[in-house]
C-alpha positions in Angstrom: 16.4 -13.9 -0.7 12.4 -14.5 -1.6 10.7 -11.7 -2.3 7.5 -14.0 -2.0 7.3 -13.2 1.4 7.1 -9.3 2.1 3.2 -8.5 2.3 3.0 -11.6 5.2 5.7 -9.4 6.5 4.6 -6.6 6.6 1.3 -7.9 7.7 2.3 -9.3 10.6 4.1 -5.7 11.7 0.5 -4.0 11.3 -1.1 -7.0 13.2 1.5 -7.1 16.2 0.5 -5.3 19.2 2.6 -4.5 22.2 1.1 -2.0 24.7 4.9 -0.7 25.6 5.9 0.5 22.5 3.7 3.7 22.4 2.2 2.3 19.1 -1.9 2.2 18.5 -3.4 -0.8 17.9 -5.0 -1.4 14.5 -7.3 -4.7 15.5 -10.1 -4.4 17.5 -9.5 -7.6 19.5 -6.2 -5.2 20.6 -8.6 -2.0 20.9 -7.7 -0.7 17.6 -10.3 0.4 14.6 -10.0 -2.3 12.1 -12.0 -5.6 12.5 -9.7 -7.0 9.7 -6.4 -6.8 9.4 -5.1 -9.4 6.7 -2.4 -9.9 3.4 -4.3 -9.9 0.2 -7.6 -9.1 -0.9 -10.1 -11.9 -0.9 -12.4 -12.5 -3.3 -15.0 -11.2 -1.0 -14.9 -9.0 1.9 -16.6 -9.2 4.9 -19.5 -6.4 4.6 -20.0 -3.8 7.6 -16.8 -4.6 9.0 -13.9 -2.4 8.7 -10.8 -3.7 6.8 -7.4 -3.3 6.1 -5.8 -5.5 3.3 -2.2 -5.7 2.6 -1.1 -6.0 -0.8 1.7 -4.7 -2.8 1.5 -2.6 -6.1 5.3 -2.8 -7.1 8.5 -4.6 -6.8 11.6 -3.6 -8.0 15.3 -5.6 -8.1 18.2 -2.8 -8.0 21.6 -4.1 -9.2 24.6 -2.0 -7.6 28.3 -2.9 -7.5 29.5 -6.5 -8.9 26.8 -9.0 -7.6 24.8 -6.4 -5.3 21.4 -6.5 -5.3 18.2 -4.8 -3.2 14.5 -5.6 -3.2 12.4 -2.4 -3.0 8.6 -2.8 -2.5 6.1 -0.5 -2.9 2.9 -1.4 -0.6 -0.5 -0.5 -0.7 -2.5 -1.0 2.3 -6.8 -0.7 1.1 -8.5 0.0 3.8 -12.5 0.0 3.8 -14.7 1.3 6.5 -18.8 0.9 7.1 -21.3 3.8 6.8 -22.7 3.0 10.2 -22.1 4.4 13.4 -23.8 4.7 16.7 -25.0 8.0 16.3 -26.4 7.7 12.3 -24.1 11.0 11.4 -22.4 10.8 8.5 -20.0 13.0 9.3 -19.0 11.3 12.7 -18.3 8.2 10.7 -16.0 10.3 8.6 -14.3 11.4 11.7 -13.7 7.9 12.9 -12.4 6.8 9.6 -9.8 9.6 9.8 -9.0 8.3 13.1 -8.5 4.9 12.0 -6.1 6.0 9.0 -4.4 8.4 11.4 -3.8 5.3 13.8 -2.2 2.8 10.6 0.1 6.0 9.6 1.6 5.9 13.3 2.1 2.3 12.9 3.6 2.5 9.5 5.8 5.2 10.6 6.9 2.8 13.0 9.2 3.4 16.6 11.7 5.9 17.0 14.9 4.7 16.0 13.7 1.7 14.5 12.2 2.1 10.6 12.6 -2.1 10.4 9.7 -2.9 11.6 10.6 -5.4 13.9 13.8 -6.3 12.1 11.2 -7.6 9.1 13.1 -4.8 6.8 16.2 -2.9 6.2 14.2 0.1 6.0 10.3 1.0 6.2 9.0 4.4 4.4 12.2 6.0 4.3 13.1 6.1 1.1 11.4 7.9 -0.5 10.4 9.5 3.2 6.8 9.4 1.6 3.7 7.8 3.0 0.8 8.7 0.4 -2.8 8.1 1.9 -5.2 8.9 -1.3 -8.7 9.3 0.7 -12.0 8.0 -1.3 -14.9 10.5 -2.5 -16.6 10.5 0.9 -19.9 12.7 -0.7 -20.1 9.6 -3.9 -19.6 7.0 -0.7 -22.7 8.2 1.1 -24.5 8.8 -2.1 -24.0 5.0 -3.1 -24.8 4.2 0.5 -21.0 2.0 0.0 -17.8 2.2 2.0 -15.4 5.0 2.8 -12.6 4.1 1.0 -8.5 4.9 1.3 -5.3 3.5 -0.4 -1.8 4.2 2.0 1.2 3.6 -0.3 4.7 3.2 1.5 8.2 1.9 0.5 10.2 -1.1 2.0 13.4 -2.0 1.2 15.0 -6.1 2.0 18.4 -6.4 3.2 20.9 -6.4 0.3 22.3 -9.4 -1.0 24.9 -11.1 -3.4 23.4 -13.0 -5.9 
C-alpha cells in the first residue's frame, strides 16, 4: 500500500461536492468559501483569493501482530483568507473567515455513519477524535495588512495491510 498518495486523497474528499449529502461546499465554483482548494503548497499563492492547501505534517507505520501493519497520517489543511470584503469591516471579514473554517470542519467531520471519506480511508479524525483548528493572530493580520491565517490538523488512518 503507497502512502504517496493520501494528501490527493484526501484532497479530492474536501473538493467533491454532492448537494444530497447535507455537506457544505468548500469551492466557490460549488458555492462554498474557498477559491482554492488544492494538495500542496505552491511556491506561490494566488494573492486575494482565499485558499485551502492540503498537506500532511506526519506519517507514521504501526506494526501489530506478525506482518500487520497501519498507515496513520496526520494532515494539516492551511487555509489563507483576504482582508477584503464588501463592506471594508474588519471584523465582518473575520466573521466570514470563521464561516469558512466552520464549513471545512463539517466536511472533515464527514457523513454520519461514514468517517471514510468516501471509502478513501479506514477511518477519518477518529482517532484521536481530535480536529485542532489553531486560528492566526487576527489583530497582527490587520496590522500587516496580510492574510487571516489557520492550520486544521486531523488524523487518517489506511486500511491495514500484511507486508
Amino acid at each position: 500500500m503507497s502512502t504517496a498518495d493520501a494528501v490527493t486523497r484526501e484532497t479530492a474528499w474536501l473538493k467533491a461536492y454532492d448537494f444530497s449529502d447535507g455537506l457544505p461546499a468548500l469551492l466557490k465554483a460549488d458555492g462554498g468559501p474557498f477559491d482554492v482548494v488544492q494538495a500542496y503548497v505552491p511556491r506561490t499563492g494566488a494573492q486575494r483569493q482565499s485558499r485551502l492547501y492540503v498537506t500532511r505534517s506526519n506519517l507514521r507505520v504501526e506494526r501489530f501482530g506478525f506482518n500487520r501493519k497501519i498507515n496513520h497520517h496526520t494532515f494539516m489543511l492551511r487555509l489563507y483568507w483576504p482582508q477584503s470584503s464588501p463592506s471594508g469591516q474588519a471584523e465582518s471579514v473575520q466573521r466570514d473567515f470563521d464561516t469558512a473554517v466552520d464549513a471545512v470542519v463539517q466536511r472533515v467531520s464527514g457523513l454520519f455513519m461514514d468517517k471514510t471519506h468516501g471509502a478513501r480511508f479506514l477511518s477519518v479524525a477518529e482517532d484521536p477524535a481530535a480536529i485542532d483548528v489553531l486560528f492566526g493572530d487576527p489583530e497582527a493580520s490587520i496590522l500587516a495588512k496580510a492574510e487571516l491565517t489557520a492550520q486544521i490538523t486531523y488524523q487518517a488512518d489506511d486500511q491495514d495491510y500484511t507486508s
